[in-house]
ROLOKOL-804106 format. One record per residue (C-alpha): residue number from 1; y negated, x, z. Coordinates in steps of 0.1 Angstrom, whole numbers, plus 5000, padded with zeros to 4 digits. Each point is the difference from the previous one (the first is absolute). Layout:
<sites>
<site NUM; <Y; X; Z>>,
...
</sites>
This chain:
<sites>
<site 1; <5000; 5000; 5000>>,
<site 2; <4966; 5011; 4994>>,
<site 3; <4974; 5010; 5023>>,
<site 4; <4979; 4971; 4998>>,
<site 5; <5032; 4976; 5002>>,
<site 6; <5012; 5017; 5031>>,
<site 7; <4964; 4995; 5018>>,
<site 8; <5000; 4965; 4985>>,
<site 9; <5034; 4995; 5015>>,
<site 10; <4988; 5014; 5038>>,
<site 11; <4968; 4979; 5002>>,
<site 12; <5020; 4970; 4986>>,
<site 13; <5024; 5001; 5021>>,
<site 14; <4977; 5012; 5032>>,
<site 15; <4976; 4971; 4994>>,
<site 16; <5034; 4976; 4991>>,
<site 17; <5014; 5003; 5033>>,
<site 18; <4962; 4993; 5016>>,
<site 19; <5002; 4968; 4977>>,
<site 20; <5030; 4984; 5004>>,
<site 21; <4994; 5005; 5042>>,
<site 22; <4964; 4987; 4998>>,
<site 23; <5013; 4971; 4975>>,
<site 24; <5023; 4991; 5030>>,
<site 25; <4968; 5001; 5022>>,
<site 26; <4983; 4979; 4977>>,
<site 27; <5027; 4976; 4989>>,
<site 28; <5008; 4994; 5040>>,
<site 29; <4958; 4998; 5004>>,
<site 30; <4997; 4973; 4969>>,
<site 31; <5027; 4982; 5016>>,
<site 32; <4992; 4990; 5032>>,
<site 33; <4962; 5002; 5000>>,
<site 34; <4995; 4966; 4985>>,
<site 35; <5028; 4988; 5021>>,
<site 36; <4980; 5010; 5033>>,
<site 37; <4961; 4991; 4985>>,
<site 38; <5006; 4972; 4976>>,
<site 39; <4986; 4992; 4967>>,
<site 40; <4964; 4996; 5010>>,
<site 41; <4998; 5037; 5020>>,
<site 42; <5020; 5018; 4970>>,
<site 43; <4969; 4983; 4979>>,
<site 44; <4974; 5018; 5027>>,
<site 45; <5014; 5029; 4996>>,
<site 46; <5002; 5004; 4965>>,
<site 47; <4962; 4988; 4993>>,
<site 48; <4994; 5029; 5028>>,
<site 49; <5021; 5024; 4980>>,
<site 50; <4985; 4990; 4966>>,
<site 51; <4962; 5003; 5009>>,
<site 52; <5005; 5037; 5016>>,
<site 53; <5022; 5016; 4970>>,
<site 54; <4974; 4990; 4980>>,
<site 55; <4975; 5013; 5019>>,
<site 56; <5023; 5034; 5006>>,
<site 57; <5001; 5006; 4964>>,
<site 58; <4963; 5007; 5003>>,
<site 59; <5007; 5024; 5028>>,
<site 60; <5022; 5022; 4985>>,
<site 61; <4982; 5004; 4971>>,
<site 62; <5031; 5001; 4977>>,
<site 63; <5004; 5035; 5018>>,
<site 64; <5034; 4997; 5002>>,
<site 65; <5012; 5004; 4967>>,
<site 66; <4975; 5030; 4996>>,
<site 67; <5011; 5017; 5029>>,
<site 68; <5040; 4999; 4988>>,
<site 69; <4992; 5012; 4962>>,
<site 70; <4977; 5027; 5019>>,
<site 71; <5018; 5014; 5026>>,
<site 72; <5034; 4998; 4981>>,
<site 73; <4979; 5023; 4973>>,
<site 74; <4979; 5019; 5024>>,
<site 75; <5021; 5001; 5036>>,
<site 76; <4978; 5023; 5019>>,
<site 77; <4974; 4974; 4999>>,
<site 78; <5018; 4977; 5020>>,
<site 79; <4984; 5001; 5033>>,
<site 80; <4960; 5003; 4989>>,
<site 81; <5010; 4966; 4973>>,
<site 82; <5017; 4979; 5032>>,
<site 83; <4976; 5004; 5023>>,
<site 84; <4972; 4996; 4977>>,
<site 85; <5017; 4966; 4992>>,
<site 86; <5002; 4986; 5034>>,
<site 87; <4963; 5008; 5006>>,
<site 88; <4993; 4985; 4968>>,
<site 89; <5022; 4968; 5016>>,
<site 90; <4981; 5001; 5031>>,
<site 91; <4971; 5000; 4989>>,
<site 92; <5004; 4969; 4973>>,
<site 93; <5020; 4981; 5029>>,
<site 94; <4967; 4988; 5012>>,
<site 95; <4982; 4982; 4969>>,
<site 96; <5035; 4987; 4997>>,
<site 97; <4999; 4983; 5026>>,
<site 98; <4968; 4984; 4997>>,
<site 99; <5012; 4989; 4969>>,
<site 100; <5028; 4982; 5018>>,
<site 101; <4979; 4986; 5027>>,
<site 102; <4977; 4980; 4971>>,
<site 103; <5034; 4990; 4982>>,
<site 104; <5009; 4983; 5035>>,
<site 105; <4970; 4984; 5006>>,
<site 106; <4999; 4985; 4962>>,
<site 107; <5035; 4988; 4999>>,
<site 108; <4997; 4984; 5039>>,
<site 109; <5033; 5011; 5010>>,
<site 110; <5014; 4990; 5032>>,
<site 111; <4994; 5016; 5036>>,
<site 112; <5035; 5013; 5001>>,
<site 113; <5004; 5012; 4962>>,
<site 114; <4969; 5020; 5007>>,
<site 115; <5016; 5017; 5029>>,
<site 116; <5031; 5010; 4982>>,
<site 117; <4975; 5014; 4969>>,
<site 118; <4982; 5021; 5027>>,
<site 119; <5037; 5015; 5014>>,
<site 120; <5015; 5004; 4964>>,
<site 121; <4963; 5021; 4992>>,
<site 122; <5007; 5024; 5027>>,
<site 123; <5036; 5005; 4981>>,
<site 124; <4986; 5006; 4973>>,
<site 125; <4978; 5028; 5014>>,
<site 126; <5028; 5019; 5006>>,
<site 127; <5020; 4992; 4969>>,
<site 128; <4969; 5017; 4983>>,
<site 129; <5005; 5028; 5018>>,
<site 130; <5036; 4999; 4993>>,
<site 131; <4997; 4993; 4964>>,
<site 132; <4980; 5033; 4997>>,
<site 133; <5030; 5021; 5019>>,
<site 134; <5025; 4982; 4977>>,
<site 135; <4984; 5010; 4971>>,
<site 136; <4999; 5039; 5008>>,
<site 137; <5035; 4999; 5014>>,
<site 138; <5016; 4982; 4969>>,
<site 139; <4979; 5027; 4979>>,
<site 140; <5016; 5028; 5018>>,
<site 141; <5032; 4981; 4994>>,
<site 142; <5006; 5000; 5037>>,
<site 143; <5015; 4963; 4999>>,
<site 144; <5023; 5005; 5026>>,
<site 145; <4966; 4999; 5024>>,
<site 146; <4992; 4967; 4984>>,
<site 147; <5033; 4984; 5004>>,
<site 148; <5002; 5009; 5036>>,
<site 149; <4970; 4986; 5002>>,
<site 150; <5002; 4966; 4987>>,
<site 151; <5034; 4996; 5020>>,
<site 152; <4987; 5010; 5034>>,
<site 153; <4965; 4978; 4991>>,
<site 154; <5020; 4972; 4984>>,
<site 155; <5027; 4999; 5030>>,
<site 156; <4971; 4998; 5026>>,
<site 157; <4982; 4974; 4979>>,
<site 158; <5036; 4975; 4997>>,
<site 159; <5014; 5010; 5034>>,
<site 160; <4964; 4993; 5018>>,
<site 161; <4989; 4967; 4981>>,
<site 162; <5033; 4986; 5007>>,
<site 163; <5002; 5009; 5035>>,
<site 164; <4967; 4983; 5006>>,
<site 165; <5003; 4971; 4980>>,
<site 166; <5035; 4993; 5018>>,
<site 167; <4977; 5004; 5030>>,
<site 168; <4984; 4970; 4992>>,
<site 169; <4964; 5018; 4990>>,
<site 170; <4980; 4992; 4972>>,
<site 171; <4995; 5011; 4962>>,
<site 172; <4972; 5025; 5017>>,
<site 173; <5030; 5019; 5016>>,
<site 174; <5012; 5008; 4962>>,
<site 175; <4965; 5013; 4992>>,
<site 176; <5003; 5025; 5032>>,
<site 177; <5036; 5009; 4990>>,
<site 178; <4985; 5012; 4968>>,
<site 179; <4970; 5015; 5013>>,
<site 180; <5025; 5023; 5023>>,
<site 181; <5024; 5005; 4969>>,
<site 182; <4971; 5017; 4979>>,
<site 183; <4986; 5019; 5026>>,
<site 184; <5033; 5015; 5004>>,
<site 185; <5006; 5007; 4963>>,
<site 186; <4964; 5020; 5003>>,
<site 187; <5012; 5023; 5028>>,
<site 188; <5036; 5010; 4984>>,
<site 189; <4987; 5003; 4960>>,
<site 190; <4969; 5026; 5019>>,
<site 191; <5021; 5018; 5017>>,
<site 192; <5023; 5005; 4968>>,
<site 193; <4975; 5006; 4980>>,
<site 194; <4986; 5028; 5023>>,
<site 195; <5032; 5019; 4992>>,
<site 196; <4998; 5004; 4965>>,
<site 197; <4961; 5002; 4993>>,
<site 198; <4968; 5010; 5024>>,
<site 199; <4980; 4964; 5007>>,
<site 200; <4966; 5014; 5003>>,
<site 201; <4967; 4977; 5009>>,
<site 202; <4977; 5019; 4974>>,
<site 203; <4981; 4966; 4986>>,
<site 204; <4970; 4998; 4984>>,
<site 205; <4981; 4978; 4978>>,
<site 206; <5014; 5019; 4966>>,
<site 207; <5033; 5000; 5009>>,
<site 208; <5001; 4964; 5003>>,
<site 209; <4980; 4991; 4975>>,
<site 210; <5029; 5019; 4977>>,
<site 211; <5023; 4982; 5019>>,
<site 212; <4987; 4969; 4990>>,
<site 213; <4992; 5012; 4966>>,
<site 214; <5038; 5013; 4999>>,
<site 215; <5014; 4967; 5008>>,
<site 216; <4974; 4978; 4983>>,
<site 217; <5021; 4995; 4967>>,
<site 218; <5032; 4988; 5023>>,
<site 219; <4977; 4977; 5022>>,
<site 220; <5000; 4978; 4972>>,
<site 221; <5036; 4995; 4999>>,
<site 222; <5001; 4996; 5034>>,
<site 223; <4977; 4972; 5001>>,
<site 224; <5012; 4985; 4972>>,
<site 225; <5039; 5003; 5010>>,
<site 226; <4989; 4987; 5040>>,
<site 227; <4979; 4973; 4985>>,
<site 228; <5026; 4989; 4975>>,
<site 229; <5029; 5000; 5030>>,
<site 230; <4974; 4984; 5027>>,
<site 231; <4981; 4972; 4986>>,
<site 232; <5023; 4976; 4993>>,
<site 233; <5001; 4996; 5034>>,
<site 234; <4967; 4996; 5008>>,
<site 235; <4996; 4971; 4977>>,
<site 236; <5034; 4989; 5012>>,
<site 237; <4986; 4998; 5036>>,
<site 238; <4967; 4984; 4988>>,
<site 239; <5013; 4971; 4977>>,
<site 240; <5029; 4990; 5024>>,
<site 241; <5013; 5003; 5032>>,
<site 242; <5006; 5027; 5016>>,
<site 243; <5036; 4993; 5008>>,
<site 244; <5007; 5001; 4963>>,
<site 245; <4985; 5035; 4999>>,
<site 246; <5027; 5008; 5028>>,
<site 247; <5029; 4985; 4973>>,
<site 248; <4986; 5023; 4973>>,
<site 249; <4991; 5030; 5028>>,
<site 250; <5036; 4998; 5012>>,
<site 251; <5015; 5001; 4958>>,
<site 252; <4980; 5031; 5000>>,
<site 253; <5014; 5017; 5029>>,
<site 254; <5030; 4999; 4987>>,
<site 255; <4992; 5005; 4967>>,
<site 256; <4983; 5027; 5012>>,
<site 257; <5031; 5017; 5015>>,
<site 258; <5017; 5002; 4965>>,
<site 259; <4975; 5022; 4993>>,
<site 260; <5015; 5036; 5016>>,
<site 261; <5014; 5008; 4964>>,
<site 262; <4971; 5004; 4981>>,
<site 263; <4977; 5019; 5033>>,
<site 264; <5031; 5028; 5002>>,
<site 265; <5005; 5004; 4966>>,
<site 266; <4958; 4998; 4991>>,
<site 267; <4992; 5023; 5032>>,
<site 268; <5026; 5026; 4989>>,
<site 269; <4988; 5000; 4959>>,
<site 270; <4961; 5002; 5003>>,
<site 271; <4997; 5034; 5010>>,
<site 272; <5030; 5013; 4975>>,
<site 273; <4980; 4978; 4972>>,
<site 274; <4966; 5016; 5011>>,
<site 275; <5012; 5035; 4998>>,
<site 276; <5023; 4992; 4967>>,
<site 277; <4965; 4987; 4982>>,
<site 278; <4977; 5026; 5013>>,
<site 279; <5022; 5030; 4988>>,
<site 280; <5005; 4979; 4967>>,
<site 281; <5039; 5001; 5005>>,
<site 282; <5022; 4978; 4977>>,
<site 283; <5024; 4991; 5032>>,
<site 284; <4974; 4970; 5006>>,
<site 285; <5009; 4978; 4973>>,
<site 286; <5036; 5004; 5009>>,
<site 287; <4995; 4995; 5034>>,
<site 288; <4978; 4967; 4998>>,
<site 289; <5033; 4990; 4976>>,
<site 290; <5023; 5004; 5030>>,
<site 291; <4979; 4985; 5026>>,
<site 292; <4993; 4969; 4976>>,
<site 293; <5035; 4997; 4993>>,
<site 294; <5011; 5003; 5036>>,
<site 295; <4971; 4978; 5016>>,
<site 296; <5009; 4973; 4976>>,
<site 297; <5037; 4999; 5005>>,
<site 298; <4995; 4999; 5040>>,
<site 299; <4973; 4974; 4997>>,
<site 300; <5026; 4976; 4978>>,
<site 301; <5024; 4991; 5031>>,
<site 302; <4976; 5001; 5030>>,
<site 303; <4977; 4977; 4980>>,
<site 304; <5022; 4976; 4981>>,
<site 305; <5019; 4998; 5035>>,
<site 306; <4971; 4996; 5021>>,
<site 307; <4992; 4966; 4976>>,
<site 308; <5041; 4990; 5004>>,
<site 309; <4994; 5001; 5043>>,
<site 310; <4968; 4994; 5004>>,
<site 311; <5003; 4960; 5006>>,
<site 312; <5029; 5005; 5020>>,
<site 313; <4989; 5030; 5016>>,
<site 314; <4965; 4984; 5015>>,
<site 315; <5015; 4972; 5014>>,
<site 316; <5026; 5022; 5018>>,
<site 317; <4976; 5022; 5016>>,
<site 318; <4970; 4980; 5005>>,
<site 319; <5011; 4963; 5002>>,
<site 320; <4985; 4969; 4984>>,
<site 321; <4963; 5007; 5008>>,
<site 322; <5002; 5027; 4975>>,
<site 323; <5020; 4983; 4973>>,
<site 324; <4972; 5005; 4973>>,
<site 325; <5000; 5036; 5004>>,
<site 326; <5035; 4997; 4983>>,
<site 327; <4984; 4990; 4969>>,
<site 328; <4970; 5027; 5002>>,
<site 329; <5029; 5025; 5003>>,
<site 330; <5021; 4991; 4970>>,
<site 331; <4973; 5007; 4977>>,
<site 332; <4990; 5035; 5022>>,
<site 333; <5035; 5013; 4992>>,
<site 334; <4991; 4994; 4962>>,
<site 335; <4968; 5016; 5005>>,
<site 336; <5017; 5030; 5020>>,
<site 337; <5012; 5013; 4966>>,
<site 338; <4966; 5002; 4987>>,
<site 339; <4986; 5017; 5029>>,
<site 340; <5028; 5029; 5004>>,
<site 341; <4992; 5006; 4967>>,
<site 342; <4961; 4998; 5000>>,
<site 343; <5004; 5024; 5032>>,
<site 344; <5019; 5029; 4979>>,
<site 345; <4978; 4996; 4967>>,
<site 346; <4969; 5000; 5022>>,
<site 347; <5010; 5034; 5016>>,
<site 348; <5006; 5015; 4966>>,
<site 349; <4964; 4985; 4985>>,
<site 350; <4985; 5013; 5029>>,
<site 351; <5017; 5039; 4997>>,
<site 352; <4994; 4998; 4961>>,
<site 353; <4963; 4998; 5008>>,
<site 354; <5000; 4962; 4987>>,
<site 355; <4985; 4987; 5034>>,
<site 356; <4971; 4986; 4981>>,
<site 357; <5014; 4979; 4976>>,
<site 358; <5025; 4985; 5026>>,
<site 359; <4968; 4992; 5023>>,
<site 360; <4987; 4975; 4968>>,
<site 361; <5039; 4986; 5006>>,
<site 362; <4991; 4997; 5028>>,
<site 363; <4966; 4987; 5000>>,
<site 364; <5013; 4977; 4976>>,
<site 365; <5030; 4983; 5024>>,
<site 366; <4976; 5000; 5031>>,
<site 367; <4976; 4975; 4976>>,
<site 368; <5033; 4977; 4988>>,
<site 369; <5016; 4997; 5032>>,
<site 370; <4964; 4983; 5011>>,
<site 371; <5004; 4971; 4974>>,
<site 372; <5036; 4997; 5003>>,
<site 373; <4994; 4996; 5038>>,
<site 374; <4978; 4978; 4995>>,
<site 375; <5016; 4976; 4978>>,
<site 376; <5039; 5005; 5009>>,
<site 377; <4993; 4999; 5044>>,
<site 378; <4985; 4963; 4996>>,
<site 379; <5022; 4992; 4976>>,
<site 380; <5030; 5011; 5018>>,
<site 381; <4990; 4979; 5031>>,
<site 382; <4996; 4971; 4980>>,
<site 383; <5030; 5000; 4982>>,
<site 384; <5030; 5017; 5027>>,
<site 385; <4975; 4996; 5032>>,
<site 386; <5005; 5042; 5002>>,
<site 387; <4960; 5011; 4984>>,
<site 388; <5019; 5039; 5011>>,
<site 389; <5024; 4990; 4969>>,
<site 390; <4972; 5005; 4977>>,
<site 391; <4993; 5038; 5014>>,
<site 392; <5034; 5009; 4995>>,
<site 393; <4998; 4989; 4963>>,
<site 394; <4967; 5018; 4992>>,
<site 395; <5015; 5030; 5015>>,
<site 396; <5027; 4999; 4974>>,
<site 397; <4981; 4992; 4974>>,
<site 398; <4979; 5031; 5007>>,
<site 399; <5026; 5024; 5005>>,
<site 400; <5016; 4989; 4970>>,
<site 401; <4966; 5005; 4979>>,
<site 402; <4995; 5035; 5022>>,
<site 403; <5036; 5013; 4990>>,
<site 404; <4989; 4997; 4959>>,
<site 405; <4971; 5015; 5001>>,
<site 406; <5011; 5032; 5024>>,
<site 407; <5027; 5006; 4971>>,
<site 408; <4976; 4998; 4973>>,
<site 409; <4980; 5026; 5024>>,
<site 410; <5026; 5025; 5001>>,
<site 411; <4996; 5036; 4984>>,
<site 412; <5015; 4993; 4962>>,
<site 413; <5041; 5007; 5002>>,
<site 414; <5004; 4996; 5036>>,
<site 415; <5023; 4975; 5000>>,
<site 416; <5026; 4995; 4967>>,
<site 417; <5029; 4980; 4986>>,
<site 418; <5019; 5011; 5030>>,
<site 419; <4977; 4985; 5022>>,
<site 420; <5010; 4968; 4984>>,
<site 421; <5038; 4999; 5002>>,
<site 422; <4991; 5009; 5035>>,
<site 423; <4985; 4968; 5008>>,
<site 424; <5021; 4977; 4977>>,
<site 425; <5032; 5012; 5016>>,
<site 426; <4982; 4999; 5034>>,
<site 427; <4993; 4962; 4999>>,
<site 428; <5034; 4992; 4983>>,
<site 429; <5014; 5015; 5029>>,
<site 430; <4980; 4982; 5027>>,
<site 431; <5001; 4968; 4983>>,
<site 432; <5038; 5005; 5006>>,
<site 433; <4992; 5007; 5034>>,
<site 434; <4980; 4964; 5002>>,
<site 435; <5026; 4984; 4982>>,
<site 436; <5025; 5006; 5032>>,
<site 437; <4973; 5002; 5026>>,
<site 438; <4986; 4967; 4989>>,
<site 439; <5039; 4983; 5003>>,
<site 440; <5006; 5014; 5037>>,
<site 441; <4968; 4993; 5018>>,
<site 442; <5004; 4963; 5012>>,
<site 443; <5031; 5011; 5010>>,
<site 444; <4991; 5032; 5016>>,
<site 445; <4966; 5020; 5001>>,
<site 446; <5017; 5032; 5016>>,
<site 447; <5027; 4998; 4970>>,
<site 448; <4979; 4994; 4974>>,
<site 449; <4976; 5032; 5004>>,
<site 450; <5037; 5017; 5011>>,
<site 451; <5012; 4990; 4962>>,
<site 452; <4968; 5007; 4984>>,
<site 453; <4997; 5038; 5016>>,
<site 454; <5034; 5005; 4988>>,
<site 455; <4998; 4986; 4965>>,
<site 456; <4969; 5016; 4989>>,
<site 457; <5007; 5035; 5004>>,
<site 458; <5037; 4994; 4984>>,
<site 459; <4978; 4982; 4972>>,
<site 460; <4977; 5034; 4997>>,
<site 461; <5028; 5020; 4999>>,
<site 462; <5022; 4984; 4978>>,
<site 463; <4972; 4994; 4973>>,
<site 464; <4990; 5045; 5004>>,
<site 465; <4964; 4991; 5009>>,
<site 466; <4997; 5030; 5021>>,
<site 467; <4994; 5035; 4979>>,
<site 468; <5021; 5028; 5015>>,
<site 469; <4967; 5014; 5010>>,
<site 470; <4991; 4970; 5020>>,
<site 471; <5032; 4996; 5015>>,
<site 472; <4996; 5034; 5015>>,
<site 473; <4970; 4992; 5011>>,
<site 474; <5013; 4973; 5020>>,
<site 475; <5029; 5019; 5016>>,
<site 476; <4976; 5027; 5008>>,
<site 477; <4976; 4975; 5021>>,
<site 478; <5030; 4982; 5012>>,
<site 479; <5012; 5032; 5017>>,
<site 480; <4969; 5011; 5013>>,
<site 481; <4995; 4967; 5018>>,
<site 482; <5038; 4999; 5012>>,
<site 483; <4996; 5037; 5016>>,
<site 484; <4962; 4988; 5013>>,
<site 485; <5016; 4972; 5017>>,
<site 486; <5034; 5018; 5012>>,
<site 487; <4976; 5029; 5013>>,
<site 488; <5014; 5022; 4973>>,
<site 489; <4984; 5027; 4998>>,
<site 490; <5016; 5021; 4979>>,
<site 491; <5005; 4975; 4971>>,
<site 492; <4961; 4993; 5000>>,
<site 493; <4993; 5035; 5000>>,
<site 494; <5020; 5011; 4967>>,
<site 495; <4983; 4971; 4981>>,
<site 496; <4968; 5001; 5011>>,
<site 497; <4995; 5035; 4993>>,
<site 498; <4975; 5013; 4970>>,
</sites>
């Protein structure tokens, strides 16, 4: 194996084993949150959590992206980028914060919902700061320091909101849970970063005016991609109740936890891409080939399955109050496929220097999802009594519109004719998976996913999807994250060596 498919296979694998322990976290989290607050409190927290990620955007300053491309190019600037960031963050925390103080008094929310927006705010503080260390860390290619991070911060943050909700204390005890959780991830991201790279406080105006400058061109995306995933629920929450914001809040959760695929494989690729573009390599077409092909086939039975369960599935975990969140999570496991693929051919527009043009796609979907919103919430609650039904249909729409354009973006020959059979043999294969899922899950939820894990992996194999490359691939990440979790040391070392 290659070089840069042996590093690919480490931080794979590293950051696999962080995901599939946080997606327990987060699966057990989405689960029994809205058991414990009810419909109306999962609503208050999600208008809490829309307003400040839109107003976080603003505070990083798109200086995320920019720090990864730069310090994965440049690694000895690591520690004078980062903490010119968080200053930067700091600093910007405060007009935000005005801004969601007018937003609060405009829209006349509620006593209580303005409490939990003033808890999630101070979480958010600290994710800035966190964000920032991320960055650095994931540009060094140190993602063993993230994963540990986002297991110990996202145990603390499941183990502590259920404790005190079983308690018999309030939504606010979720905000402190998470306020803890972030403060945590802070301390134990500084400290690792502090071993690989000297954090010195040497600010100035200049340096964060070309911080700002630096990240300017990815604040747009950032924006635009916040905006896009946030404001249908803002106008959810101000054209109908806010329990039916808690049915569409609690789809997304769990939507939301389908979506470890596309952050391992898109967190491991950008810096590989960046480098590969900037030293004018021809391993990047090949490479955005391979992580197409493999996002798509991985999307094909999480998604298609997600829309076979999700009915069944809401009603098991949630109970009749949440019924309509079965229907708002059929159509999200549609719209999964979409977004895996959106999240890889965004990383690759981004490295190929493309950010611009994907900003207009941007742009452009944060503008339609307004009208759509408009017109498919009120009709939604008119016709099915569920306005959050209309959301989830926009959403597709978008990602669907989204997905053509970032292909007619991409560098000319990225993707070919193989790219094709890939995806024609990939949704034969899950619609075979469907086909049996479908049959088996009045009669047994557990069985039918059982049947459908099994079949469509037999179906990929016995129809050679996989290239012998890609196959490789896989049994290299498999193995590092079999070692990782047995403690095996010596397995992880010999393939994750350059």
């Amino acid at each position: 194996m290659s070089s840069s498919g042996k590093t690919l296979a480490k931080n794979a694998s590293v950051m696999m084993v962080s995901q599939v322990l946080t997606w327990a976290l987060a699966v057990v989290f989405a689960i029994f949150l809205p058991r414990y607050l009810g419909a109306t409190a999962v609503g208050e927290l999600s208008i809490s959590f829309a307003i400040w990620i839109l107003v976080g955007v603003i505070l990083s300053f798109g200086t995320d992206l920019y720090l990864t491309k730069t310090i994965a190019i440049n690694p000895s600037r690591a520690g004078e980028l980062t903490m010119t960031s968080i200053v930067m963050r700091s600093l910007l925390f405060i007009p935000g914060s005005l801004l969601v103080l007018l937003f609060l008094y405009v829209m006349h929310y509620s006593g209580e919902v303005i409490y939990v927006v003033a808890l999630i705010g101070i979480h958010i503080f600290f994710t800035q700061i966190s964000g920032a260390q991320i960055a650095a860390l994931v540009g060094l290619e140190r993602m063993e320091y993230v994963s540990l991070t986002n297991i110990v911060s996202k145990g603390l943050l499941t183990g502590m909101s259920l404790l005190l909700l079983f308690l018999g204390l309030s939504v606010y005890s979720v905000g402190i849970s998470y306020i803890i959780s972030s403060v945590i991830a802070v301390a134990i991201q500084g400290r690792a970063l502090a071993k690989h790279t000297t954090l010195r406080l040497n600010v100035n105006p200049g340096s964060l005016w070309a911080m700002m400058r630096g990240g300017a061109p990815y604040l747009v995306t950032g924006m635009t991609l916040i905006a896009y995933q946030q404001v249908d629920k803002l106008f959810i929450s101000a054209m109908v109740a806010t329990k039916a914001l808690g049915w569409y809040g609690t789809a997304m959760n769990l939507f939301g936890t389908m979506m470890f695929v596309p952050v391992v494989i898109g967190t491991v690729l950008l810096p590989m891409l960046s480098r590969a573009y900037s030293s004018g390599s021809d391993t990047l077409a090949p490479m955005a080939r391979r992580s197409f092909d493999l996002m798509f086939m991985f999307s094909i039975p999480i998604g298609l399955g997600l829309s076979v369960v999700a009915e069944p599935l809401v009603l098991l975990l949630y109970g009749p109050e949440f019924a309509p969140a079965g229907d708002i999570l059929g159509i999200l496991g549609i719209v999964l496929i979409f977004t895996y693929l959106n999240t890889a051919l965004a990383q690759l527009l981004i490295a190929a220097e493309r950010t611009g043009k994907w900003n207009i796609v941007m742009i452009v979907a944060v503008l339609l999802t307004l009208p759509l919103d408009l017109m498919l919430v009120p009709w939604a609650e008119r016709v099915f009594g569920n306005g959050a039904l209309g959301g989830a249909i926009s959403f597709s729409i978008t990602e669907l519109l989204m997905l053509a354009a970032a292909i007619l973006l991409l560098p000319k020959g990225t993707l070919n004719w193989r790219n094709v059979r890939t995806v024609v043999l990939s949704l034969a294969a899950g619609l075979g998976m469907v086909a049996v899922a479908w049959s088996l899950r009045d009669f047994n939820l557990v069985l039918a996913v059982l049947a459908g894990g099994v079949i469509y992996p037999v179906l990929v194999l016995l129809l050679r999807i996989l290239s012998p490359e890609d196959i490789e691939l896989l049994k290299a990440g498999v193995t590092q994250v079999i070692a990782k979790l047995r403690g095996g040391k010596r397995a992880s070392a010999s393939l994750g060596s350059d």
